[in-house]
BATI-798416 format. One line per field, with one value per atom (N, C-alpha, C): x, y, z; chain; residue number from 1; residue in one letter; atom name. Coordinates in pm, 1 decimal. Each point is the difference from the previous one (the first is absolute). Last residue first. Example, Ala and Ser with C-alpha at 12.3 -4.5 7.8 and 13.67 -1.06 7.14 Angstrom:
residues 2
xx <- c(1285.0  82.0  -77.0  29.0  -89.0  90.0)
yy <- c(-225.0  119.0  109.0  -572.0  119.0  120.0)
zz <- c(708.0  6.0  73.0  -7.0  0.0  0.0)
chain <- c(A  A  A  A  A  A)
resi <- c(2  2  2  1  1  1)
resn <- c(s  s  s  a  a  a)
name <- c(N  CA  C  N  CA  C)
END
This chain:
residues 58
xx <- c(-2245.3  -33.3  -162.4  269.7  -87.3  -79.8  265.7  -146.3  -46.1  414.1  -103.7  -144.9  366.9  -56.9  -92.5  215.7  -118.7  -54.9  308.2  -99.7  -116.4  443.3  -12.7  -142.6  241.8  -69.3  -33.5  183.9  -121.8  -54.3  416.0  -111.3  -98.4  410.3  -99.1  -76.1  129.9  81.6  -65.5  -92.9  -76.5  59.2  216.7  -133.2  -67.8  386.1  34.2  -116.0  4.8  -19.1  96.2  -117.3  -148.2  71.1  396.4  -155.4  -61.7  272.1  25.3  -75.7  -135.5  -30.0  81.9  96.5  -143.6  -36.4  402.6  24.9  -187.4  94.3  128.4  -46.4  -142.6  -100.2  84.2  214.5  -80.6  -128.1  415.1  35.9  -175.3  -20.1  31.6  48.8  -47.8  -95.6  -1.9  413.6  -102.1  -75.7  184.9  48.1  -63.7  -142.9  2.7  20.0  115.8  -111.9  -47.6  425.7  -17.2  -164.2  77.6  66.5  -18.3  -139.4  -94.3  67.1  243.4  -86.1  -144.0  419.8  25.5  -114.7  -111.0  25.6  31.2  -25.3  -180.0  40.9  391.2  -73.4  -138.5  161.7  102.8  -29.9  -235.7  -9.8  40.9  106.5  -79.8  -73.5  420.1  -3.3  -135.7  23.4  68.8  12.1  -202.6  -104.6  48.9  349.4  -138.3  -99.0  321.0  45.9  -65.2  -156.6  23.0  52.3  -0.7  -143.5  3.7  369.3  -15.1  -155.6  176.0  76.8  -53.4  -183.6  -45.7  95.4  135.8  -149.7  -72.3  419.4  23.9  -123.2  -6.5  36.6  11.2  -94.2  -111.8  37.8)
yy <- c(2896.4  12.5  58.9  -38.8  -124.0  -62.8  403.0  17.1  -158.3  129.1  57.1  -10.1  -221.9  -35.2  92.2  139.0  -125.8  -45.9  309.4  114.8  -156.7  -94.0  77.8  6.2  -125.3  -104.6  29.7  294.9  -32.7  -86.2  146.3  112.9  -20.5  -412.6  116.0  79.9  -357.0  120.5  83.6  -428.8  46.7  137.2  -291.5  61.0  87.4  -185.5  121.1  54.2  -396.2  94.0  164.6  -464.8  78.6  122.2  -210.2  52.1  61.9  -222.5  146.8  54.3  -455.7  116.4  159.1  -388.3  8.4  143.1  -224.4  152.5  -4.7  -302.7  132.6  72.8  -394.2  59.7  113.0  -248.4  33.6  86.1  -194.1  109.4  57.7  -367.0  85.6  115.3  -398.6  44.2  124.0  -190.0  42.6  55.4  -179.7  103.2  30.8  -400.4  85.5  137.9  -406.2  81.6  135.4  -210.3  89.1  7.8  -281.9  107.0  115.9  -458.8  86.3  171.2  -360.8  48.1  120.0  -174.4  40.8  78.6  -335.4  89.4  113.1  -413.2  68.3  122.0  -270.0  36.0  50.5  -205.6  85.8  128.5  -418.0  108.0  106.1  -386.5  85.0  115.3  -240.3  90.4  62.2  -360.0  152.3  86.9  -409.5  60.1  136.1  -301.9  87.0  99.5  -252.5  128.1  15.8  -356.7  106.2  110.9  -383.0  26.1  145.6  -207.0  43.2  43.1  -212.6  84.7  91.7  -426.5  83.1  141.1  -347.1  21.5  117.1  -173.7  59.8  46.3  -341.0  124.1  157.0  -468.3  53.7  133.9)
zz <- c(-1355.2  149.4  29.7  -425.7  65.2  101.2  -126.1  -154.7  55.9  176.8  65.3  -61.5  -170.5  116.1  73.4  -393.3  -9.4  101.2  31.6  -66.6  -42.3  148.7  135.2  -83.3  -305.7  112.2  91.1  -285.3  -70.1  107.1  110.3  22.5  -85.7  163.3  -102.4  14.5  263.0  35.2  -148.6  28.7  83.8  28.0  -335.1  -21.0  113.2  85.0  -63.5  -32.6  255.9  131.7  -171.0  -130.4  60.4  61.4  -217.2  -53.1  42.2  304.7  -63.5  -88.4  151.3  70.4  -15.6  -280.9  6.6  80.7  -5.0  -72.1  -77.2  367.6  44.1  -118.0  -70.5  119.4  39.1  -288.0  -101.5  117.1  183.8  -91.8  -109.4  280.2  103.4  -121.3  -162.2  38.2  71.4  -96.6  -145.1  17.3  336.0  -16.4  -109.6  104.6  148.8  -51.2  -276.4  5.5  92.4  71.6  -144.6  -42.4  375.4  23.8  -108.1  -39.9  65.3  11.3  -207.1  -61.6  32.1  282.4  -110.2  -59.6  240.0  104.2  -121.0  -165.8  4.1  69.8  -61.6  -94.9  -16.2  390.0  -77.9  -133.3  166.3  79.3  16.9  -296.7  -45.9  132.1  65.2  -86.9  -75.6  333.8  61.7  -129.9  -25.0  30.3  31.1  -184.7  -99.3  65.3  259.0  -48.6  -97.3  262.7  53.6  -44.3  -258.9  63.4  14.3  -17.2  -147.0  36.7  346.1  -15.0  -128.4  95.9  86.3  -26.4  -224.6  -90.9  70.3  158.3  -122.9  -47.0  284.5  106.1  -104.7  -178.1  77.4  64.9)
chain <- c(A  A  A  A  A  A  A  A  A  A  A  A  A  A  A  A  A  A  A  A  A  A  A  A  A  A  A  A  A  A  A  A  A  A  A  A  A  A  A  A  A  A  A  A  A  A  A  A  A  A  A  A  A  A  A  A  A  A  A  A  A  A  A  A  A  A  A  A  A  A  A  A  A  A  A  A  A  A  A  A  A  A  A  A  A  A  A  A  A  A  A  A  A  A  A  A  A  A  A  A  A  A  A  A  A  A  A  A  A  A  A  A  A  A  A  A  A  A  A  A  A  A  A  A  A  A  A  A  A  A  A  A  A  A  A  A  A  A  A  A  A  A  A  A  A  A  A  A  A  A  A  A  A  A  A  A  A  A  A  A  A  A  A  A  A  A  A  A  A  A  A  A  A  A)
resi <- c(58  58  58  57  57  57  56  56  56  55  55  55  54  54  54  53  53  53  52  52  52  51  51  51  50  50  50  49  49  49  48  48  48  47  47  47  46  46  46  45  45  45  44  44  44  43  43  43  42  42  42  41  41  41  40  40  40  39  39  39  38  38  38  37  37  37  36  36  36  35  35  35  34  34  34  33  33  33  32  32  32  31  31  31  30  30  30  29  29  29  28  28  28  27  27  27  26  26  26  25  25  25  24  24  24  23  23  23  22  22  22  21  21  21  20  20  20  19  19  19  18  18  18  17  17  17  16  16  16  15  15  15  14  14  14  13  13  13  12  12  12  11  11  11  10  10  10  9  9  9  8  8  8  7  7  7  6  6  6  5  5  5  4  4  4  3  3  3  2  2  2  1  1  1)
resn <- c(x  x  x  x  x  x  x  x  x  x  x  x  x  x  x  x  x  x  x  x  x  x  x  x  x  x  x  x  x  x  x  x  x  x  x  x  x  x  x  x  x  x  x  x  x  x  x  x  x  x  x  x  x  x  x  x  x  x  x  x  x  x  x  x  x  x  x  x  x  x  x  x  x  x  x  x  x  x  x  x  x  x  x  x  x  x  x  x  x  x  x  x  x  x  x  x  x  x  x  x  x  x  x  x  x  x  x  x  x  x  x  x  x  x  x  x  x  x  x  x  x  x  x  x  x  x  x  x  x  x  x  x  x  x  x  x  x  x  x  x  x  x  x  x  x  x  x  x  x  x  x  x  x  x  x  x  x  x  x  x  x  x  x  x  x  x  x  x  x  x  x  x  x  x)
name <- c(N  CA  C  N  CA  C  N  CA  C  N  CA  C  N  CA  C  N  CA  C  N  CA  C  N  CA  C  N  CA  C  N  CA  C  N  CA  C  N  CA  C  N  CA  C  N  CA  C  N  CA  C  N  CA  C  N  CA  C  N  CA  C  N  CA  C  N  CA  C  N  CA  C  N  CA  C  N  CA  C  N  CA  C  N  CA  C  N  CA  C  N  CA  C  N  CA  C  N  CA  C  N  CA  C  N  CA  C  N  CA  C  N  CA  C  N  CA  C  N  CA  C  N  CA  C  N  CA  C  N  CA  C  N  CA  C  N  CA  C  N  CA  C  N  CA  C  N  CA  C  N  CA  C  N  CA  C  N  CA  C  N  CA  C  N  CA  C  N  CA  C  N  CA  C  N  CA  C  N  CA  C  N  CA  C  N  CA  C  N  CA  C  N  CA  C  N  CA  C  N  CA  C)
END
């Protein structure tokens, strides 16, 4: 019984473990793909054509 609780307890610890982990590296993935999202926008927007659209929107 004490064994059953023990083995319990360190599954539930490792898959908490294991989600933490998993969250983490999403985190950064994500974060890298919103990091070079906004360099994008912010090269397009630097363009002297984008300057010349936006105003054509304005």
């Amino acid at each position: 019984m004490v064994m059953w609780v023990v083995g319990v307890w360190a599954g539930c610890g490792l898959l908490v473990a294991l989600g933490l982990l998993v969250g983490a590296l999403t985190e950064r993935l994500g974060r890298g793909r919103r990091m070079q999202a906004m360099i994008d926008w912010t090269a397009a927007a630097s363009r002297p054509e984008a300057a010349d659209y936006t105003a054509r929107a304005a």
